[in-house]
N, C-alpha and C positions, 0 to 999 in steps of 0.2 A: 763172202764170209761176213759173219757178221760182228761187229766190233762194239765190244759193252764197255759202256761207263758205271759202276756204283763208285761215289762219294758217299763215302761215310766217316761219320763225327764219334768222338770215346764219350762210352755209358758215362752218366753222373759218377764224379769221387774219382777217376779215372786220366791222367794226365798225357797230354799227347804223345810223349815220349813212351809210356806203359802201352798207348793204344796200339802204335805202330809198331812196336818190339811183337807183342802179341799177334797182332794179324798177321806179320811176314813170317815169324819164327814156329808161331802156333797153330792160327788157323788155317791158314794159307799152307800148310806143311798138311797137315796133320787131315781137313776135311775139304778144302774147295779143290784143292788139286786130284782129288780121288774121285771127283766126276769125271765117267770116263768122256762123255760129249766134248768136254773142255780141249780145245787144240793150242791154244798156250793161253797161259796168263803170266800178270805181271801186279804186284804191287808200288804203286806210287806212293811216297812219305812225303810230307807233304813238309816244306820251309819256307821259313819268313824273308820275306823279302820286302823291300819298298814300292809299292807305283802297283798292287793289286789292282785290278779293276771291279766297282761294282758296290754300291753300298746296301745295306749291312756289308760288312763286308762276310766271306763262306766260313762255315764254323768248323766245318770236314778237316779234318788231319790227313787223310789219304783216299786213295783213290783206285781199286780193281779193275783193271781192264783185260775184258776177257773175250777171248776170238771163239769163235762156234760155224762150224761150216754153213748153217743154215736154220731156219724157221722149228723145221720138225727136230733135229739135235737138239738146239733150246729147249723146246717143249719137254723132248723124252729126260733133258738132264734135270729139269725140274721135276719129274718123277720118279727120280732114282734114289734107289734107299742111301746112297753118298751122300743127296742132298738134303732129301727131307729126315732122317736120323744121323745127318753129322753135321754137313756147312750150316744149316738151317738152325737147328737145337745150337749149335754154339754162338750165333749171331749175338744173343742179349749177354754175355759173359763179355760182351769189349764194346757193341756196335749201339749206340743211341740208335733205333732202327727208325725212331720216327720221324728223324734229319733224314733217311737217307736218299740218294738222287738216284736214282736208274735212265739212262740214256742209252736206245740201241741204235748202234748207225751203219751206216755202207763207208769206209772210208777212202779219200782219194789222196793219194800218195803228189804232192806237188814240189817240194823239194826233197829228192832222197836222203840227199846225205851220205855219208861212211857206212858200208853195213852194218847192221846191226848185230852186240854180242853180250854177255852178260861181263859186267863190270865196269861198262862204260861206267864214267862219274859226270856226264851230262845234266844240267837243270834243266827242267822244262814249263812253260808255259801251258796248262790246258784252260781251255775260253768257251765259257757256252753263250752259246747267244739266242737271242730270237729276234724274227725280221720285224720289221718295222709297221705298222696297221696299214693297210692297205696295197701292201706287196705280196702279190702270188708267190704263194711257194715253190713252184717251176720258177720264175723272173729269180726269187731268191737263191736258189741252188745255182743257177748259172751261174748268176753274177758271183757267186764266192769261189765257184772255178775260173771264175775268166777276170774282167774289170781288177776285183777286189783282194783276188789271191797274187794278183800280178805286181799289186802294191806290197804287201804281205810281205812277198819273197825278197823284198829289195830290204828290209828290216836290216840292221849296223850288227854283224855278229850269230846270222842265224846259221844254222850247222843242218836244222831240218825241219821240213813242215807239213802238217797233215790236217786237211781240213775234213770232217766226217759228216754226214746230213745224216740227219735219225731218218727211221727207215718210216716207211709207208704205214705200216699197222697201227703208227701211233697215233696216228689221224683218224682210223675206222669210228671211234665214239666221241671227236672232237677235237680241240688243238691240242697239239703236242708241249710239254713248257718249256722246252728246247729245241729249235730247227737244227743245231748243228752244234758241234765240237771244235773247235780247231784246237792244235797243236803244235808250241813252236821250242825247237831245241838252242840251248846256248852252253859254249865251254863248263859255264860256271855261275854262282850267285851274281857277280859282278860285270859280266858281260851280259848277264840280263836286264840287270838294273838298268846300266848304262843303256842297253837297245829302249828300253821302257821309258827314258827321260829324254832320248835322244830327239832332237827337231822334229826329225824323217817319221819316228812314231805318234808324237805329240800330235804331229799337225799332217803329215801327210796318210800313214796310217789311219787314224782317228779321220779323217774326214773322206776314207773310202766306208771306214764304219758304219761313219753317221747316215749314208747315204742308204744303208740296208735295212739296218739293224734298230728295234727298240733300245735306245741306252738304258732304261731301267733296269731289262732285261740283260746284262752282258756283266759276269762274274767271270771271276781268274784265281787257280792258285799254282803256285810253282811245287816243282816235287823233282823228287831223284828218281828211277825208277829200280825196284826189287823184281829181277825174274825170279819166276817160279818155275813155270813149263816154259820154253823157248829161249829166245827168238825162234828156233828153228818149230815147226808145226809139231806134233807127236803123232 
């Protein structure tokens, strides 16, 4: 399956509060959920927290993540009169579209966690990154299931974790500006915080990073998540 990130940021005059009322209640209601390809989606709203990773730091208010069984769904949903005469036409009515991030990836489930249901009030961590010059992209994928995820999962407070690698296609005409997604759940703003300042991430975390990862390249924002379609698949 395949599992999409768009990060997207509120049109100009447009306040993060408006953006995200909007996309969960309006668009997300009204047109992206009407792709039939789409097998769940979810709205992230995105909150301030301390200890972001990554400077500038991201300008995005929220975040789309959208499951699709495969290559050819994708394709056909981007040709459906849902998308191109409804999600599409409404995009410039909330979405700065020329911020926006698209990341498609495979994701690997490393800590589960509680099942999943809608109304959970979970924070979460989402983290892009890209490997470091000189490291194969095979070496990199490994290592973020094995070595680096193993560090990851010892994090002060985590609930759950999901590291995701963009998929192969995004390589066909050159690099990808993302290798990978991870994902990391905590009760609350304050047991993020705390995991984020904590020793074990400062220094033990951070220095499985270092070991992979471009630092220029590695941004973060925390977020609630809004289901729309699931958890369960449709």
């Amino acid at each position: 399956m395949i599992h999409q990130f768009i990060l997207a940021a509120p049109k100009p005059g447009m306040t993060a509060q408006e953006f995200q009322d909007y996309w969960v209640n309006v668009h997300a209601v009204r047109y992206a959920s009407k792709i039939p390809q789409i097998r769940k989606y979810m709205v992230d709203t995105v909150v301030e927290i301390e200890g972001n990773l990554g400077s500038p730091a991201l300008p995005h208010q929220g975040i789309a993540e959208i499951f699709l069984a495969n290559g050819e769904e994708q394709l056909a949903s981007l040709q459906t009169e849902e998308f191109l005469q409804g999600a599409r036409l409404d995009e410039p009515n909330w979405a700065a579209f020329w911020q926006t991030i698209v990341v498609d990836t495979t994701a690997h489930e490393i800590v589960a966690g509680p099942p999943l249901a809608k109304g959970q009030d979970w924070v979460k961590l989402t983290v892009l990154q890209k490997r470091r010059p000189g490291l194969a992209l095979e070496d990199y994928r490994k290592q973020t299931l094995d070595s680096y995820a193993s560090v990851v999962k010892g994090t002060p407070g985590l609930r759950r974790y999901l590291h995701a690698h963009t998929v192969d296609g995004a390589y066909v005409f050159g690099e990808a500006s993302f290798d990978s997604v991870e994902q990391l759940w905590f009760d609350d703003v304050p047991s993020l915080e705390d995991a984020l300042r904590s020793p074990y991430f400062t220094e033990q975390v951070k220095a499985a990073r270092d070991e992979i990862v471009d630092e220029k390249y590695v941004f973060s924002v925390a977020s609630k998540e809004n289901w729309i379609i699931g958890p369960q698949a449709r």
